[in-house]
N, C-alpha and C positions, 0 to 999 in steps of 0.2 A: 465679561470674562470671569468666569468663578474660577478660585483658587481652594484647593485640598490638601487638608492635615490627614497623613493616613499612618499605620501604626509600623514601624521598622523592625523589620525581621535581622536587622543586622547583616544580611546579604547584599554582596556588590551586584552578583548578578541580577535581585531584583530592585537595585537603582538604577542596572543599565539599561530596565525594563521600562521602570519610569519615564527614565531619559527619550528614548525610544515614543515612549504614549507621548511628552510635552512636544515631541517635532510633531505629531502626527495631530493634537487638538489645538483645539482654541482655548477652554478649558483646560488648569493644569495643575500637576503636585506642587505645590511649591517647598511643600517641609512635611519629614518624617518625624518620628516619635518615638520616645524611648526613655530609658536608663537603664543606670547599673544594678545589678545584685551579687549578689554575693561574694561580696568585696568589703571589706572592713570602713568603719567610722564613711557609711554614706548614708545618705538621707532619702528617707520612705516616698512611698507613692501613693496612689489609690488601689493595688493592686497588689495581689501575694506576688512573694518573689517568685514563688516554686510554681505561678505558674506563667510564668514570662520567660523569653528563652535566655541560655545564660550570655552573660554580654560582662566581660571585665575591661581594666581599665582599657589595656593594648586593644582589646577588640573596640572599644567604643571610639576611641583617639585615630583607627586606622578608617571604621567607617564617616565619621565627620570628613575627613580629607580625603573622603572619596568623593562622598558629597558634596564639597564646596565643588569639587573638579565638575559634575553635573549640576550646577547652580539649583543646586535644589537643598534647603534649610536642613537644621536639625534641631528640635525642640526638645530640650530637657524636659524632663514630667517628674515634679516635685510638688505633686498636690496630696500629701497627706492630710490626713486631718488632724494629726495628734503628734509630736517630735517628745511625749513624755517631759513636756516643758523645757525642756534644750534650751529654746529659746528664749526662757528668761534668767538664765545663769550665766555669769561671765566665761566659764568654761563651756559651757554649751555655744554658745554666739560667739565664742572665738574656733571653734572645729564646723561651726556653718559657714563662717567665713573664709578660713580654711579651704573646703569644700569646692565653697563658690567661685574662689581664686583659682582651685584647678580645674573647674570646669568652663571659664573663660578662658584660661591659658592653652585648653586643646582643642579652642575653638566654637562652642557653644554660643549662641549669639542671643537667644530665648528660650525662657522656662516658661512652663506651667505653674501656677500656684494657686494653691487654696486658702493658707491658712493668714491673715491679715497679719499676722505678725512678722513673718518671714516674709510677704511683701515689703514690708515696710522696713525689714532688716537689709535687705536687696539692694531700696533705695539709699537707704543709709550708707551703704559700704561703699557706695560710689563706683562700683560695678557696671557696665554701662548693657545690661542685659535688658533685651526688651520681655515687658512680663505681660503674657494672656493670662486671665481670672478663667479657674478650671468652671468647672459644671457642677463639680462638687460646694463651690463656692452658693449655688440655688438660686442664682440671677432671673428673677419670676416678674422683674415691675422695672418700670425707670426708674422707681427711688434707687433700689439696690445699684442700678446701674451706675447713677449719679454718685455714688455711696464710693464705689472701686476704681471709676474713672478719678474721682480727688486723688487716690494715692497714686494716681499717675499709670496705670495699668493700661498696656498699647490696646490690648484685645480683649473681650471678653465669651465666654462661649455660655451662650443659655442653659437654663435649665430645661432638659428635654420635654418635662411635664405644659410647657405651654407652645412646641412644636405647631400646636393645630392654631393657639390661638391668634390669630393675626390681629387682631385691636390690640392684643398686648405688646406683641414683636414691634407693629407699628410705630406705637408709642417711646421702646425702646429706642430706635432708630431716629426716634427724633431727638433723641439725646446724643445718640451715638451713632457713627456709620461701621463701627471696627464690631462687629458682630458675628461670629462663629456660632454656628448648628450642628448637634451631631446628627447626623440623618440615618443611620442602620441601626437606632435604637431596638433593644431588647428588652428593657424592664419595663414591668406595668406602670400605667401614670399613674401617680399619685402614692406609691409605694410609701409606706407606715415604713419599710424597715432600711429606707435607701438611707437616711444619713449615718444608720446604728451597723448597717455592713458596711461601709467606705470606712469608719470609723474600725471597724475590727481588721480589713484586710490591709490598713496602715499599722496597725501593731502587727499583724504576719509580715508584714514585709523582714521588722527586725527580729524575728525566728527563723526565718527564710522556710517555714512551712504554713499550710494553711490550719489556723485552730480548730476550725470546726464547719460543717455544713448546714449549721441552722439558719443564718441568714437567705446562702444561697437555693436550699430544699425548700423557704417557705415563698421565697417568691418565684420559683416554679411553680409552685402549687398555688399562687394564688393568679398566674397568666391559666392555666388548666380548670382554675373553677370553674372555668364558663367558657363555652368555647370562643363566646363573642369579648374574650378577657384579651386577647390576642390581636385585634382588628385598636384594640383602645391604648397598645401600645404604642406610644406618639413616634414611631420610626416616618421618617422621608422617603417615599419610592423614587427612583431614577425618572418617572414620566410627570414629577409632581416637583420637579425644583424648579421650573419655569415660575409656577407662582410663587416662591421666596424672592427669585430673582428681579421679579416686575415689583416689588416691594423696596427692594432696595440691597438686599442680602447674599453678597458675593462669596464669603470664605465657608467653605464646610468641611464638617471633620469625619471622618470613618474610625469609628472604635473596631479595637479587634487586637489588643495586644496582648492577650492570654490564645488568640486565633492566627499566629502568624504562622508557628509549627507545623499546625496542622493541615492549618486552613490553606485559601488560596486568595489572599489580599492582590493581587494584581486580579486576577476576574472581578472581584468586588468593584473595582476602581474602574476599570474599563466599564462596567454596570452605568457605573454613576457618569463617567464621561458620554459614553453613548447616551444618557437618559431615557436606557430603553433596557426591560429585562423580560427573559420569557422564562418561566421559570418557578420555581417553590418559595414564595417571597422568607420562609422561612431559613431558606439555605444562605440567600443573599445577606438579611440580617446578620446570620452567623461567619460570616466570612467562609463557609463553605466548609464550618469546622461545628458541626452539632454539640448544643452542649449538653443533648441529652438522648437515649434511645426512645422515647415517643416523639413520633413525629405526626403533626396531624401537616397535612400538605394543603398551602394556599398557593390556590393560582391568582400570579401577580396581574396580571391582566384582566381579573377579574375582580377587581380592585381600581379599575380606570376613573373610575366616575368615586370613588368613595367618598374621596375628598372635598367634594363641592361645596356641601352645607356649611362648612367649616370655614368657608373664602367669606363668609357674611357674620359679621364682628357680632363674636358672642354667642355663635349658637349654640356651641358648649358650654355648660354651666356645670358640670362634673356632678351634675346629681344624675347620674344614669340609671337608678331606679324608676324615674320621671320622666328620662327622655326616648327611653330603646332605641334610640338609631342604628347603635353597634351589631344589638340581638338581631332586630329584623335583617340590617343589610348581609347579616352572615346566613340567619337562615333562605333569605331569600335567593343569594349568590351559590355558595360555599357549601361543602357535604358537613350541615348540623349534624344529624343521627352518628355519621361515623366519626365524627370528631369525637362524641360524646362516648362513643368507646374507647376511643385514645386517652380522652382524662380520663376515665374511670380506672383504668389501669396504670395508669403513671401516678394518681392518686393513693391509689391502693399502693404501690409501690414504696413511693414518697412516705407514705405513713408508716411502711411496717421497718422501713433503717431510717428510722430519728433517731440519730445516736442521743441528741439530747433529752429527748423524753425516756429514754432506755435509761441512761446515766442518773435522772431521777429517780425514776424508777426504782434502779437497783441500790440508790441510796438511802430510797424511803425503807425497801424491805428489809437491808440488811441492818437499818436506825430499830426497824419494830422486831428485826429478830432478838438484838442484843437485850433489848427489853421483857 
């Protein structure tokens, strides 16, 4: 029986939905996802505020006590990466605790956390919250596992970038059975700029705006380089969770909390219970909320077999100039040629509003005008 972390929209009507899907599977939601914004003296996430839906105190206190009413969890998300050191001041670590006290007192029963410090602050307070290690934490090896199970951490949720590898998960698992996956991964593996954007949209969270598109424009551009950049992003298909399962891997998480407005996170989910989708694997990913207007279209079904080589420990070595699996199995599958005019044009795009290279730019000419 697999159990799913999916992202809360703050709607009763789609917990009544949920409620609904657990009578109907075997597999089921067990706990939604969330927090506050834009609400005074509250603590960051891994995501901008402004783009999460708004959710204040009374909103969040009436959905918990809806939720308990459908036994189905609610999970704080307090994985920033950075609290501007809060955390090591006596008045910082007394408005965390603060914090923590009203968010057990309306029922909150588990957090998210990234930062080892505010774990370990958690523990200390004598709070009796159970804490999952987020994703942003980069859990890649049992050491690290080893590492966050000592501080007593109930769950841990992998780092996406070793999704294919099974000698590694493996190995985890023998450390640990409390192992959470996210499976509708989006960002390329191995991404240069994943710890430096989690890291900037924990500071937006405390502007309640987003600062800048550099992070997110360049790792667009770097899934569109190639059209086979898109096949190497370690996302879970719905026909391919049997093999986590016969390994040992029950709880899996669906991202999409900047896609609950939009999107349509109950189809998602249904996706993932049915373990069966027809459809633009890319839509699915997205919670059916694009996060951009190039769309090159995979068919998911054409995708059946991709995953095979990967079931045989180690045949990914991340040197992909060495191994092309990805290139060929897309151009053998997949429409290469017309993908390759969808990057060209989202490229071109992407290139010509970089606001950060503009901002240089206009600072270098106006430094050489004054001169």
């Amino acid at each position: 029986m697999n159990k799913f972390s999916v992202p809360a929209d703050f709607n009763v009507e789609t917990l009544n939905a949920y409620n609904r899907l657990n009578e109907q599977y075997d597999d089921y939601i067990h706990e939604t996802y969330g927090q506050l914004n834009f609400e005074k003296n509250i603590l960051g996430s891994g995501r901008s505020a402004d783009k999460l839906p708004y959710v204040n105190k009374k909103q969040l206190e009436k959905y918990i006590s809806y939720s308990e009413s459908k036994n189905i969890d609610f999970n704080y998300v307090l994985n920033t990466t950075c609290l501007s050191n809060q955390d090591f001041t006596r008045d910082g670590i007394k408005n965390i605790i603060k914090f923590l006290k009203y968010l057990h007192d309306v029922g909150v029963k588990s957090i998210t956390v990234c930062l080892p410090s505010l774990i370990e602050l958690i523990r200390e307070s004598g709070l009796p919250f159970k804490i999952k290690a987020s994703t942003v934490c980069s859990i890649t090896n049992s050491d690290k596992a080893r590492s966050y199970l000592s501080m007593n951490v109930d769950r841990i949720v992998v780092d996406e970038s070793i999704n294919r590898n099974f000698c590694e998960l493996k190995n985890i698992l023998n450390v640990t059975s409390k192992v959470e996956m996210i499976v509708n991964v989006v960002c390329y593996k191995n991404c240069i700029y994943r710890p430096f954007h989690h890291n900037q949209m924990s500071h937006d969270y405390e502007c309640n705006k987003s600062s800048a598109n550099f992070y997110s424009h360049r790792c667009i551009m770097k899934r569109i380089e190639k059209p086979e950049n898109i096949l190497k992003m370690p996302f879970i298909r719905p026909e391919d969770l049997h093999y986590y399962e016969e390994i040992g891997i029950h709880y899996y998480k669906i991202q999409g909390r900047q896609a609950v407005a939009k999107g349509d996170i109950v189809k998602t989910v249904v996706s993932y219970l049915n373990k069966s989708y027809e459809g633009d694997l890319l839509d699915l990913l997205d919670c059916f909320s694009p996060t951009n207007s190039f769309r090159i279209k995979i068919d998911n079904r054409k995708l059946d077999r991709f995953i095979e080589p990967f079931l045989d420990n180690n045949f990914c070595n991340d040197n992909c100039e060495t191994c092309l699996y990805c290139n060929k199995y897309f151009n053998d599958n997949l429409s290469f040629d017309e993908s390759m005019k969808v990057n060209k044009l989202a490229m071109k795009y992407y290139q010509s509003t970089d606001d950060y290279k503009q901002m240089i730019k206009s600072i270098m000419e106006s430094t050489y005008d004054k001169k």
